[in-house]
C-alpha positions in Angstrom: -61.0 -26.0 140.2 -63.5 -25.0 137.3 -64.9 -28.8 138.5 -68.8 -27.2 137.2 -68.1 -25.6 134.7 -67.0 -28.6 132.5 -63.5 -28.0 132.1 -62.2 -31.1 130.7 -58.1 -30.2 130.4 -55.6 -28.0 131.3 -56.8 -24.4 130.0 -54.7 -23.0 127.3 -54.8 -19.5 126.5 -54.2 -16.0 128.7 -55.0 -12.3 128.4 -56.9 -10.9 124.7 -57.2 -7.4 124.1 -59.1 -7.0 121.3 -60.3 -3.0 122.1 -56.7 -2.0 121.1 -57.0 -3.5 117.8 -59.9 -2.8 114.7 -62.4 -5.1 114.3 -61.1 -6.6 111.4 -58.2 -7.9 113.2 -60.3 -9.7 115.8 -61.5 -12.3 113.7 -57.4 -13.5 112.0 -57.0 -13.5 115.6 -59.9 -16.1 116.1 -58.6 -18.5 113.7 -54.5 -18.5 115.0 -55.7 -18.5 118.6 -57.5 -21.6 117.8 -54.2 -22.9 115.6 -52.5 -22.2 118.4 -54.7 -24.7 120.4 -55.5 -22.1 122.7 -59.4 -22.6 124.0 -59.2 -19.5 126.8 -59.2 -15.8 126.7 -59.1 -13.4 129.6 -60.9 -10.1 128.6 -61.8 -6.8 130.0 -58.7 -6.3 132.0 -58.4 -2.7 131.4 -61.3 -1.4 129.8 -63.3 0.6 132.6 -62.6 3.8 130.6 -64.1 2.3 127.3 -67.0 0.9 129.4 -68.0 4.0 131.2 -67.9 7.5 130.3 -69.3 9.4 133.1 -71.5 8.5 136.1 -74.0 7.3 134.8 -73.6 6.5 130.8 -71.8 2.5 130.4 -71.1 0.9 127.0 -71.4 -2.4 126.7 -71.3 -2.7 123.1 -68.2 -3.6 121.9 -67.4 -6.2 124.7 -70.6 -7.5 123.6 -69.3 -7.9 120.5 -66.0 -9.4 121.4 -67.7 -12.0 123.7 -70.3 -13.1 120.6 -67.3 -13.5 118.6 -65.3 -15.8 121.1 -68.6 -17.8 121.6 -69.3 -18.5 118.0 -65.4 -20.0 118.0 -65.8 -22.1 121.1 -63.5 -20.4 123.3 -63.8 -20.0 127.3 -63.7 -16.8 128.8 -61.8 -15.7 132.2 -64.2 -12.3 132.7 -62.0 -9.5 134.1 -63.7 -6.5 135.8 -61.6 -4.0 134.3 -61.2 -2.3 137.7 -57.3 -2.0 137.9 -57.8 1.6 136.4 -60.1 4.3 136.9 -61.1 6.5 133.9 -59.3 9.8 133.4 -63.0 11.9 134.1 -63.2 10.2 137.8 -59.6 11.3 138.8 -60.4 14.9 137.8 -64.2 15.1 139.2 -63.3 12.8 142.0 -59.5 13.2 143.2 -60.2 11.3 146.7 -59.6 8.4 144.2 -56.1 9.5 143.5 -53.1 8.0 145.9 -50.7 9.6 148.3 -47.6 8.5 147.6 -44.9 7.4 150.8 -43.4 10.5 150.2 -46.3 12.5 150.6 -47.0 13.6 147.2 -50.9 13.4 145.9 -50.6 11.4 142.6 -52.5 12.9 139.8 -54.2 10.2 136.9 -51.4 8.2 134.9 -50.0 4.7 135.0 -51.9 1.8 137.0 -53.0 0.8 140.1 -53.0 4.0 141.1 -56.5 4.1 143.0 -57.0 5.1 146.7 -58.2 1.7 148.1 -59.9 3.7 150.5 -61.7 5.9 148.0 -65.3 6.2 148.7 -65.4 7.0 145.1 -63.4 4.1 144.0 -65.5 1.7 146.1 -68.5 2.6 144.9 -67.8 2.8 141.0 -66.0 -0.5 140.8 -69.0 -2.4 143.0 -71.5 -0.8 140.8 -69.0 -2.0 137.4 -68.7 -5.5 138.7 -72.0 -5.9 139.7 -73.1 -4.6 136.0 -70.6 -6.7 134.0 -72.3 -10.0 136.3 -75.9 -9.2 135.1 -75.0 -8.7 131.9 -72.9 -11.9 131.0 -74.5 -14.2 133.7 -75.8 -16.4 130.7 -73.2 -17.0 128.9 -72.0 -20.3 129.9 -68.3 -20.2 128.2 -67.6 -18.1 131.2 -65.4 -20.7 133.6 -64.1 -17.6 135.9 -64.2 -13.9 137.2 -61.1 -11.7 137.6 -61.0 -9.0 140.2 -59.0 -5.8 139.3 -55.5 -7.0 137.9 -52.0 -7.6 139.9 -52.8 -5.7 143.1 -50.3 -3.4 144.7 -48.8 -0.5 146.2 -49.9 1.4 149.4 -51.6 4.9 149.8 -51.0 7.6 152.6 -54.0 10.0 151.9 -56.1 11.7 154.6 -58.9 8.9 154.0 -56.5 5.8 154.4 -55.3 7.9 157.7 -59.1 7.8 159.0 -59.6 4.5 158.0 -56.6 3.4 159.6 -58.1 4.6 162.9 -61.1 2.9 162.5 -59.2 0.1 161.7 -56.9 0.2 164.9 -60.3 1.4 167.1 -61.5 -2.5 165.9 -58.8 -3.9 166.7 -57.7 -2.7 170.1 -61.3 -1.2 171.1 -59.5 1.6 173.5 -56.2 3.6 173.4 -54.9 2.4 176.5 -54.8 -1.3 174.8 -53.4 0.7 171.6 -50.4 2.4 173.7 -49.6 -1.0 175.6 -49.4 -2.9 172.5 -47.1 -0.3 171.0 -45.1 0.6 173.7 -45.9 4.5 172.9 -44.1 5.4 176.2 -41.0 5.2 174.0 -39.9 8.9 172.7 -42.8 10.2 174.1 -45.4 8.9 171.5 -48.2 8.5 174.0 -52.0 8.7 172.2 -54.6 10.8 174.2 -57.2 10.7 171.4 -57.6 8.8 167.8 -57.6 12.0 165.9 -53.3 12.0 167.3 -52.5 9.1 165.5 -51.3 9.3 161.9 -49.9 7.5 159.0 -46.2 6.0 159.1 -44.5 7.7 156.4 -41.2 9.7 155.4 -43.3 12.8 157.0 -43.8 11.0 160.3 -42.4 7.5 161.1 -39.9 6.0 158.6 -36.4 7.3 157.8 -36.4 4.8 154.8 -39.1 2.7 153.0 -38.5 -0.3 155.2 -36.8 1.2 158.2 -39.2 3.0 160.9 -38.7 4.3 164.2 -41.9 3.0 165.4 -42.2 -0.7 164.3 -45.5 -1.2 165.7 -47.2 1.4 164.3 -45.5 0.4 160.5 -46.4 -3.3 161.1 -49.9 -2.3 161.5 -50.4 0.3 159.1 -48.8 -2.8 156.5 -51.6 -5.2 158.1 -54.1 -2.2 157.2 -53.1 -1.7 153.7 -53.2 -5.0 153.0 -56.6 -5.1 154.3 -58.1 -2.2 152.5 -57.2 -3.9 149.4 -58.8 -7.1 150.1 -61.8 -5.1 151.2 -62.1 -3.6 147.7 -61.6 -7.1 146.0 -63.9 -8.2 148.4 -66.7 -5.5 147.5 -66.4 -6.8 143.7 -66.5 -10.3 144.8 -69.6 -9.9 146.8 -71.3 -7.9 143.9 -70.6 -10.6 141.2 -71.9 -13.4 143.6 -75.0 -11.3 144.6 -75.5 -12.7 140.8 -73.9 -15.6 140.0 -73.6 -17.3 143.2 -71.6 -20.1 141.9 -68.8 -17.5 140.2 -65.7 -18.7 140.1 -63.6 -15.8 141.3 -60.1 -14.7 142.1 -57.6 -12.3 141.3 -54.0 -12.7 139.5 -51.1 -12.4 142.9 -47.3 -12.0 141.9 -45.1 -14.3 143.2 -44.2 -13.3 147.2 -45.3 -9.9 147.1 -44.2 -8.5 150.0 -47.0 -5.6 150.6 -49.9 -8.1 150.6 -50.3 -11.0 152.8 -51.8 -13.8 150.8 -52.6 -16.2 153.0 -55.2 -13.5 154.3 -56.4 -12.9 150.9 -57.5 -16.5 149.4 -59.4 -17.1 152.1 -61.8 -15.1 150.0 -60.6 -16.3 146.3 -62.5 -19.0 145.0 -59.2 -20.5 143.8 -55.6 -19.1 143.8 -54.0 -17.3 140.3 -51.0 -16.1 140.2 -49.0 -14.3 137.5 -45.4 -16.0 136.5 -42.5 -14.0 135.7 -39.2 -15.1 136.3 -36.1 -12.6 135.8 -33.3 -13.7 133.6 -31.1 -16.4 134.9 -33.6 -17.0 138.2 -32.3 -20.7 139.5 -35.4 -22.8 138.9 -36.2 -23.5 142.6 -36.8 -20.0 143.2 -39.9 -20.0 140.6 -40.4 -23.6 142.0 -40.7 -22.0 145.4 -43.3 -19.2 144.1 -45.2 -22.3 142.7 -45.4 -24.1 145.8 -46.7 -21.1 147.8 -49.6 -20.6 145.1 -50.6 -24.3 146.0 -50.5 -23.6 149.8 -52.4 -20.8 150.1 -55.4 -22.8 150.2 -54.6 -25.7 151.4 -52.9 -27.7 149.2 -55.4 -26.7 146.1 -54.7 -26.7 142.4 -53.7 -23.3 140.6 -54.1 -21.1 137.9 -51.1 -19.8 135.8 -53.0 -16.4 135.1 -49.8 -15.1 133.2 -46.3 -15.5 131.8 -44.6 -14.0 128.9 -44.7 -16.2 125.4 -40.6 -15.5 125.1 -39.5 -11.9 126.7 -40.3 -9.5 129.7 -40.1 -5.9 128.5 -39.6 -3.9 132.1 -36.0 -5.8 133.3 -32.7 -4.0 132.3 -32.0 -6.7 130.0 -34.9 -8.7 128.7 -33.4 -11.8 126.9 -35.5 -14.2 125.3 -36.6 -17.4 126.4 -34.3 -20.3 124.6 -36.0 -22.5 122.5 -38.1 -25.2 124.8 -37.5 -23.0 127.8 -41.2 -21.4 127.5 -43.0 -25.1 127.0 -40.2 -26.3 130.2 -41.2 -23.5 132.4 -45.2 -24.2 131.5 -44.8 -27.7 132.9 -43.4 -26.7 136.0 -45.9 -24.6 137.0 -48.3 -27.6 136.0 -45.6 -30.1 138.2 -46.1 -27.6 141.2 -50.2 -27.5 141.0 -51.3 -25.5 138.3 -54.8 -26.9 136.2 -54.3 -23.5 133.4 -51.2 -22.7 131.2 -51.8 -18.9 130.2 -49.7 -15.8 128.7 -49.7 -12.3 128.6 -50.1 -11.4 126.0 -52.2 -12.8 123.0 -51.5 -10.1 120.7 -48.4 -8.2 120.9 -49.3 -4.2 121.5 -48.7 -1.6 119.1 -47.7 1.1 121.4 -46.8 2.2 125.2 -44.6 0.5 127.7 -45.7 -2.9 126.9 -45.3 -3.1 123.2 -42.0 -4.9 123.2 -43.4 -7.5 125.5 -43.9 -10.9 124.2 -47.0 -12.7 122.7 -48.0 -15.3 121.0 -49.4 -13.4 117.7 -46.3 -10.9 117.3 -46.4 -7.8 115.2 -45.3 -9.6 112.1 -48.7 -11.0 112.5 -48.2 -14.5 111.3 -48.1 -18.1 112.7 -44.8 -18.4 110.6 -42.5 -17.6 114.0 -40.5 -19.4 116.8 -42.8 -18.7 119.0 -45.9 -19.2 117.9 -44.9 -22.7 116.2 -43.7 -23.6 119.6 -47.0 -22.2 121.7 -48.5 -24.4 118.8 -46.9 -27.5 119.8 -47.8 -27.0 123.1 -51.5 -26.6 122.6 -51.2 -29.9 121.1 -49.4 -32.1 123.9 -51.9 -30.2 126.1 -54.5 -31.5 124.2 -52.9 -35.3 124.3 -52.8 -34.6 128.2 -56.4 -34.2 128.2 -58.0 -34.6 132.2 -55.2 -36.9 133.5 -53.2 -34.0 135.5 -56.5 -32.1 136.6 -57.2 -31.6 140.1 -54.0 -33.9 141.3 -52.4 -33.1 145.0 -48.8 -33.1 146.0 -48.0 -35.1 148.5 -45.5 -34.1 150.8 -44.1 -34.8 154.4 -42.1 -31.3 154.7 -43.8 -28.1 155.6 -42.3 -24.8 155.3 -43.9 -21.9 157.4 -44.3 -18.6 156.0 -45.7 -15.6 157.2 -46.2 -12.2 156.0 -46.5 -10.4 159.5 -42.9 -11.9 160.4 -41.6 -11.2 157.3 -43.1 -7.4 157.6 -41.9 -7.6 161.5 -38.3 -8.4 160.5 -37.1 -5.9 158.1 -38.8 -2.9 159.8 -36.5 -3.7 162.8 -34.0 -1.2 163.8 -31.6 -4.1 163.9 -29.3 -6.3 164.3 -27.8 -6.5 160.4 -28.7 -4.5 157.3 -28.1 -7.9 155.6 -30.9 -9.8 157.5 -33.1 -10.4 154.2 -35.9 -13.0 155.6 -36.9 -14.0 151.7 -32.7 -15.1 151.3 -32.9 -17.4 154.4 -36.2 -19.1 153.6 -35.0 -19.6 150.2 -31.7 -21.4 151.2 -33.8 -23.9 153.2 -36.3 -24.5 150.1 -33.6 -25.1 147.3 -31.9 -27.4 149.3 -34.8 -29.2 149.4 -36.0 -28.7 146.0 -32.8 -28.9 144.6 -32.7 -32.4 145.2 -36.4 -33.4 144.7 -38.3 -33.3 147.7 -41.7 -32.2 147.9 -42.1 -29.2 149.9 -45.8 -27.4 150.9 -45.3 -23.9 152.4 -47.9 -23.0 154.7 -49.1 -20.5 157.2 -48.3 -21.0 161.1 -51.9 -20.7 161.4 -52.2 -23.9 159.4 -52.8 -27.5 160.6 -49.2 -29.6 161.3 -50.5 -33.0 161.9 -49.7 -34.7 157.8 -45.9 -33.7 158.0 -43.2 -34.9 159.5 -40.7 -31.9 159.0 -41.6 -28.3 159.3 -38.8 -26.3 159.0 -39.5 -22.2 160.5 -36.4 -20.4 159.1 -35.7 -17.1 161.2 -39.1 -17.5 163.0 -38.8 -13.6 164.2 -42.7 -13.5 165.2 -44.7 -16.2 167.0 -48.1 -15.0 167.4 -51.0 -15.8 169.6 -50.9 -19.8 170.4 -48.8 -20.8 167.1 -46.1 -22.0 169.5 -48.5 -24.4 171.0 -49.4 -26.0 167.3 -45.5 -26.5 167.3 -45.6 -28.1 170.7 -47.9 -30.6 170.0 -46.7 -31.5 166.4 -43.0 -32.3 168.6 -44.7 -34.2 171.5 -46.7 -36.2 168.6 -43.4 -37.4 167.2 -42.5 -34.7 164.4 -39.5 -32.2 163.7 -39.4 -28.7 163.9 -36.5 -26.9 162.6 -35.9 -23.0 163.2 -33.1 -20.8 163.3 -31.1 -18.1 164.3 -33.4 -14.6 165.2 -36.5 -16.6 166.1 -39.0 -16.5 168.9 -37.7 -12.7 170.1 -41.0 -11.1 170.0 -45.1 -11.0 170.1 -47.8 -10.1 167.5 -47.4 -6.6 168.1 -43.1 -6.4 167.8 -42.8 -6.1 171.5 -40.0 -8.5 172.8 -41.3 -11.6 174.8 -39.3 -10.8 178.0 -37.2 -13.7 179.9 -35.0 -14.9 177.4 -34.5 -15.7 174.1 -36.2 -17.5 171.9 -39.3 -17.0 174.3 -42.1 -18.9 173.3 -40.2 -21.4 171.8 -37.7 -21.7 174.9 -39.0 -25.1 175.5 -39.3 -26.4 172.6 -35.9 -25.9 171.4 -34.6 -26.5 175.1 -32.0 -23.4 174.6 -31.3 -19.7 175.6 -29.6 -16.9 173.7 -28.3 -15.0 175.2 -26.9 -12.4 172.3 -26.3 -12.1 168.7 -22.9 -10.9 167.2 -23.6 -9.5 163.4 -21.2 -10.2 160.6 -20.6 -7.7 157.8 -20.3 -9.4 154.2 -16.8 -9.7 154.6 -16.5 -11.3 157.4 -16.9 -15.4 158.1 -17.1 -17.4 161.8 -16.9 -21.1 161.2 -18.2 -24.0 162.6 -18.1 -27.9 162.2 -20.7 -30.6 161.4 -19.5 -34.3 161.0 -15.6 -33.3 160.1 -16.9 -30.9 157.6 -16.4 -27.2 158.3 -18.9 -24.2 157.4 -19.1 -20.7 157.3 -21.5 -18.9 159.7 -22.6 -15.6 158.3 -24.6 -12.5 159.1 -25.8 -13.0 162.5 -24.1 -15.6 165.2 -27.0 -16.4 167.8 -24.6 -17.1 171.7 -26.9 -19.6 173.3 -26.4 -22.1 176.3 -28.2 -25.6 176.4 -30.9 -25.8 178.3 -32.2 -29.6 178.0 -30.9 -29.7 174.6 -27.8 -31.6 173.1 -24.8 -29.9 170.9 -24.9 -31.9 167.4 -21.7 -30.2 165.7 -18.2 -30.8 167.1 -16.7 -27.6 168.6 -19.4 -25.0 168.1 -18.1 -21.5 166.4 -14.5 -21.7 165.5 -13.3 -18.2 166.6 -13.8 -15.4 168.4 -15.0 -14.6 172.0 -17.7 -16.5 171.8 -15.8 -20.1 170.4 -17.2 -23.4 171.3 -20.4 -21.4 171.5 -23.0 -24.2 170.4 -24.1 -23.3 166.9 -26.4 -27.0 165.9 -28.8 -28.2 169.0 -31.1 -30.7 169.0 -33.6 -31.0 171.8 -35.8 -34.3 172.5 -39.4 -33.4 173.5 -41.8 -36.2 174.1 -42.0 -38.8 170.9 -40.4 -36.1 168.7 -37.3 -33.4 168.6 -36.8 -29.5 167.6 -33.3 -28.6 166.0 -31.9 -24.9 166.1 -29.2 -23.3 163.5 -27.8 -20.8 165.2 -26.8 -18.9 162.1 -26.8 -18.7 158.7 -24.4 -20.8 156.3 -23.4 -21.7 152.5 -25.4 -24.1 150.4 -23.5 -26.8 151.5 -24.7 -27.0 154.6 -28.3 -26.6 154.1 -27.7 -29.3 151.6 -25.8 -31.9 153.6 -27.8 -30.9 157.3 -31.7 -31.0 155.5 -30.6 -34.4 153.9 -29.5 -36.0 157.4 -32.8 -34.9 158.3 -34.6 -36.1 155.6 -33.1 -39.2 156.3 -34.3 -39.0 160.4 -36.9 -38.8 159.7 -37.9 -41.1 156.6 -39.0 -38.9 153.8 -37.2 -39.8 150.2 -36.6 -37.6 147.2 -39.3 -38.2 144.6 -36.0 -39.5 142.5 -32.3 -38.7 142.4 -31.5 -37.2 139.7 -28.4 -35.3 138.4 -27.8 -31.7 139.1 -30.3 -29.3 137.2 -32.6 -32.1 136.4 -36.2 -31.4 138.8 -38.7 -34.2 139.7 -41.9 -33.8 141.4 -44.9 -35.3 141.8 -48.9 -35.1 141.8 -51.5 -37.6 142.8 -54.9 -39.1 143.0 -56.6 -40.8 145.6 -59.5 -42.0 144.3 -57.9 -43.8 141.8 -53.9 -44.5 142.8 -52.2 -42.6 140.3 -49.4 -40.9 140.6 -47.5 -38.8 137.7 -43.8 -37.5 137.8 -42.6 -34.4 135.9 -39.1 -34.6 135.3 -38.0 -31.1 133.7 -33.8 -31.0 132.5 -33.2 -27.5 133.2 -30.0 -27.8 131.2 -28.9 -26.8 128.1 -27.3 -30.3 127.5 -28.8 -33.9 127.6 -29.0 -35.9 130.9 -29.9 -39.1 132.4 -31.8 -39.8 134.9 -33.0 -44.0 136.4 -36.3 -45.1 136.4 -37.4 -47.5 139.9 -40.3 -48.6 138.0 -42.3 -49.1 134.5 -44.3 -46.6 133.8 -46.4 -44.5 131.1 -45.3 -41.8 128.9 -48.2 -39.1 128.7 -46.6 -37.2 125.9 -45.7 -39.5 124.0 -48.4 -42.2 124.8 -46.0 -44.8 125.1 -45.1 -47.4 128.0 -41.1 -47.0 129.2 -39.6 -49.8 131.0 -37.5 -49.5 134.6 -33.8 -48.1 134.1 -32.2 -45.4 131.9 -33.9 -42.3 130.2 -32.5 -39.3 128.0 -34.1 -36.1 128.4 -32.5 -34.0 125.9 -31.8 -30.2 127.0 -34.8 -28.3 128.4 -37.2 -31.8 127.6 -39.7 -32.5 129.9 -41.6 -36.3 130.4 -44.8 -36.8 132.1 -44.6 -40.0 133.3 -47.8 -42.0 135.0 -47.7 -45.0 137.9 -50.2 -46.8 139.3 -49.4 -46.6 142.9 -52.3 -48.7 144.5 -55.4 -50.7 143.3 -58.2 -48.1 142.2 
């Protein structure tokens, strides 16, 4: 990442916002930035308003300015295209830019994000801005990267997304007797005699909730759709700024797993993945670990950029406590342990009004360097500085894939079916922490992506098996790996429609089991089940299956009910390699003791062993045989973890033999091996 444009450590900085602010502000804002060891600003994120005033009349002026001014102090730039917002006098002389809400209600100008992604009006204004903002900064060589629109999000129902979303499904299906096969319209009547017919899924047609439909095809599409008309319109700015600069770096800022965009589909057109880091209050570290790890997978395995996090405090959760001291500088070196080459914030300079004012930044409105917070972003910038090159560009290497994929996870909660409680986010999660929580390396990839350099990939509640993805699984098995899936997987094809003949259908084989039923649990209510003389809960749905050519691994199978002695752990052989099943879902226990016996099957190691709380991963080189582990306490109180080897302190630029080391609460080491000869 930023490999031409002579980047030579991790980028310090995050969003600037100078137009809120008098000139003479901007340049005391210069010199504590630069205290601060910040050497980055991202500018222009919302400024379309200031930069044009009608159709044709653009001011440049002032951003001219505020770019001369971060030149002359040395500072990189991440360019934003301001396109997030339209101005006030295009919503009123243009409305088609204005959203329909699910409800059915035409927005009027206000808030954010809040354009029609299929807008011709919006389309053509923000190409034309992009394209302008390219020609006009093209030479200025402090640029290192491009930022598309800002965090986007939300859906749109208006007559033009309807048409679109015809022209959409014509594409896709080319004829409305493929459409009506695919969707099964012969249920309730919903056959489609001509495209005009077909209409968006919303509370005035489809849905009886926000994610519960009576027509899941037609939802899971219209999700695929959206999603797509938003990438087109990043796409449109992407293509104008290249038209220019055709080696731009350019992406856009994601959030976390946002559930109305599928990413995977999205950085195949960003130049590198950003995402923007907000954890809520009291968030177990391997959940924001997890976030991490999907950023990283996205393309492949790639470095990151932290686009965003807050300096100390969120301002839009019920209760927005501040980040303890060291917990800001812990939580910026995990994102750089999980793959990320930038440390940024939002915000540089706290605002003086609206809904954001009371969110964090580095220069707060006491306006001095003589705070917590600052002296700690201070510190920091210096270790950051002492870091220099030696993290950039490093891989994680790992021998356990997690699948994830947007069109099941779209595909599962739209079903009418079988639990309420079936939340596909909770299950994958369990399987992660267990993992993370005791130091494995974990990459998250698509089903779509190659298998062939791990040796576990684990498919929790693998509801949706599209295309020939259950052949990829075949072949990774026959090779010699494990596959792991669970409960409510394999039941049905791209477009929702059950795969007739059995459960898990595609996957039949490969698991060597049929289920025949699923019995769901309310909250309150526990089966059991046993798994080398320890006994488990099974919870929220209970999958009744018969072997096939697989083997029962737990002792009695569910403990009570009709269906006891049901099998609820199988393990089927399949040539050099084996796919296990969990019939149901369980307590952490479990997914701690089971993923560890796997672990162990199938050779892969924790990057250390460390006490509880205490997280250890890993980055490498090739080239050169270096390898560097971040160990981050995520305590309060001192722990100690064992060294297997000598090894370099980055930090602290010192050498620290094999055996014992303190980290006191919240500390962080870098600590570098050689792992092979150079």
């Amino acid at each position: 990442m930023f490999e031409k444009k002579n980047v030579e450590k991790i980028l310090y900085g995050g969003d600037y916002n100078p137009e809120q602010w008098p000139e003479d502000v901007w340049q005391e804002d210069m010199r504590l930035l630069k205290q601060a060891g910040m050497d980055i600003v991202t500018l222009n994120v919302f400024s379309w308003a200031l930069l044009q005033s009608s159709e044709e009349e653009y001011h440049f002026e002032e951003l001219d300015k505020i770019m001369e001014l971060v030149q002359d102090h040395g500072m990189k730039v991440c360019m934003a295209t301001s396109t997030a917002v339209h101005p006030a006098w295009m919503a009123r002389k243009y409305p088609d830019v204005l959203r329909v809400d699910f409800e059915g209600r035409k927005r009027k100008f206000g808030g954010r994000a809040n354009s029609c992604p299929n807008s011709p009006t919006y389309r053509k204004y923000s190409r034309i801005l992009a394209g302008k903002l390219a020609k006009r900064y093209r030479d200025y060589d402090n640029i290192v990267a491009w930022h598309i629109s800002n965090e986007y999000s939300g859906a749109c129902y208006c007559e033009n997304c309807e048409k679109n979303f015809r022209l959409w499904l014509q594409k896709k299906y080319h004829t409305l007797d493929n459409l009506n096969q695919s969707w099964n319209t012969a249920f309730w009547g919903h056959t489609f005699y001509d495209w005009e017919e077909i209409v968006a899924p919303d509370m005035r047609s489809e849905h009886f909730a926000e994610d519960r439909t009576y027509f899941q095809p037609i939802s899971l599409d219209y999700r695929r759709f959206m999603s797509d008309s938003m990438l087109e319109c990043y796409t449109l700015e992407y293509d104008a700024i290249k038209e220019v600069i055709p080696d731009a770096e350019i992406t856009t800022n994601l959030m976390d797993f946002y559930k109305t965009l599928d990413y995977f589909r999205w950085a195949k057109k960003m130049d590198f993945v950003s995402w923007d880091c907000y954890p809520e209050n009291g968030q177990p570290y391997a959940r924001t670990s997890m976030a991490h790890d999907l950023m990283r997978g996205l393309k492949g395995g790639q470095s990151f950029a932290l686009m965003e996090q807050t300096p100390t405090v969120s301002n839009w959760l019920p209760y927005n406590a501040l980040k303890r001291p060291g917990v800001m500088r812990l939580l910026s070196y995990q994102a750089v342990a999980h793959g990320a080459d930038t440390v940024m914030f939002f915000q540089m300079r706290q605002s003086a009004g609206a809904c954001e004012k009371f969110h964090g930044a580095v220069i707060g409105h006491a306006g001095t360097p003589e705070t917590r917070v600052f002296k700690e972003i201070a510190a920091l910038g210096k270790e950051l500085k002492t870091l220099g090159a030696s993290t950039l560009g490093m891989r994680t290497r790992s021998k356990i894939a997690m699948l994830f994929d947007w069109d099941n996870w779209w595909g599962i909660e739209f079903s009418a079916g079988p639990t309420k409680e079936l939340d596909y986010m909770a299950e994958f999660t369990r399987y992660y922490s267990a993992l993370r929580n005791k130091n494995y390396n974990v990459d998250i990839v698509s089903p779509e992506d190659s298998l062939e350099p791990y040796a576990l990939v684990i498919a929790p509640v693998y509801y949706m098996v599209k295309g020939d993805n259950d052949e990829r699984i075949r072949r990774f098995v026959r090779r010699g790996g494990t596959f792991l899936t669970t409960f409510f997987s394999g039941m049905v094809q791209e477009n929702d429609l059950v795969t007739l003949g059995g459960y898990p259908g595609k996957l039949r084989d490969i698991l060597g089991i049929w289920v025949e039923e699923e019995d769901a649990l309310p909250p309150e209510q526990d089966n059991a089940f046993c798994y080398r003389g320890k006994t488990y809960p099974a919870r929220i749905l209970c999958d009744l299956l018969h072997t096939e050519t697989a083997e029962q691994i737990d002792e009695k199978g569910y403990l009570s009910d009709f269906y006891q002695g049901f099998p609820v752990l199988t393990r089927n052989r399949m040539g050099e390699g084996c796919a296990y099943f969990v019939a149901t879902s369980s307590g952490d226990d479990f997914y701690r003791d089971f993923l560890r016996d796997l672990c162990d099957e199938c050779h892969i190691s924790p990057v250390l062993t460390t006490p509880e709380g205490v997280e250890v991963t890993s980055r490498c080189r090739e080239e050169d045989g270096k390898e560097i582990l971040f160990v981050l306490n995520h305590n309060e109180r001192p722990e100690t973890i064992t060294l297997p080897r000598d090894c370099t302190d980055l930090l602290a630029g010192i050498q620290i033999p094999a055996g014992e080391v303190t980290l006191e609460g919240y500390d962080v080491k870098i600590l570098s091996f050689q792992t092979s000869e150079a």
